[in-house]
C-alpha positions as CSV (number, residue, x, y, z in Angstrom):
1,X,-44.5,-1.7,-27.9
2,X,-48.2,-1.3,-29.1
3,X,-48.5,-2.6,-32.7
4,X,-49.1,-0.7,-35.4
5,X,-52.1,-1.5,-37.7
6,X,-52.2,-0.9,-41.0
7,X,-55.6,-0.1,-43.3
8,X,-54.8,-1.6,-46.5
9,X,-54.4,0.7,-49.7
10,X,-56.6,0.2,-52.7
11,X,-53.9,0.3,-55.7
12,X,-56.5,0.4,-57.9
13,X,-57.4,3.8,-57.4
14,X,-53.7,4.7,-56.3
15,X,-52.5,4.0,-59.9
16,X,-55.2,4.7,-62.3
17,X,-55.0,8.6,-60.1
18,X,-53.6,11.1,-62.8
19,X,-53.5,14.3,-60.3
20,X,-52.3,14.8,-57.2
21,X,-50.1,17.0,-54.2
22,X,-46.3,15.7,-54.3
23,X,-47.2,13.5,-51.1
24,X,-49.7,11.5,-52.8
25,X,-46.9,11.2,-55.7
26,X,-44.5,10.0,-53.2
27,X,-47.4,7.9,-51.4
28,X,-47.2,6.0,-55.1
29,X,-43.7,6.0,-55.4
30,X,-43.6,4.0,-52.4
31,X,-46.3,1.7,-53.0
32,X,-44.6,0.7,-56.8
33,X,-40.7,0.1,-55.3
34,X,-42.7,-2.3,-52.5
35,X,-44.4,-3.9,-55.4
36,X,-41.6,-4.4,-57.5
37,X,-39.1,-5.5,-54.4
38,X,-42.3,-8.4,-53.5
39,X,-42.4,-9.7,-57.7
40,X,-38.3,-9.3,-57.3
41,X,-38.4,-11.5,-55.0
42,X,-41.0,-13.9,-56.3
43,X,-39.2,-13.8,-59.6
44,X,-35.4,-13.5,-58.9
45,X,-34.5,-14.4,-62.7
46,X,-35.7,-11.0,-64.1
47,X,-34.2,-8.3,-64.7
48,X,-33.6,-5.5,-61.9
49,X,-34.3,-2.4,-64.4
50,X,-37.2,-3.7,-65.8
């Protein structure tokens, strides 16, 4: 099975976007619950609804 490569996404521009369709909303969506699962894991001591 071929690999699948990924282009990286600029979060920058991802979060500081104010408009968008309701797949670019879900394209952020994603990209925030990956971020928070990664500092979750660096940082097991805080809080899980924070």
């Amino acid at each position: 099975m071929a690999r699948k490569s990924k282009v990286p996404i600029n979060m920058s521009a991802l979060l500081q976007t104010t408009t968008g369709t309701l797949a670019h909303i879900q394209t952020k969506t994603n990209s925030l619950t990956i971020l928070a699962d990664i500092v979750r894991q660096i940082c097991p001591d805080l809080p899980e609804d924070a």
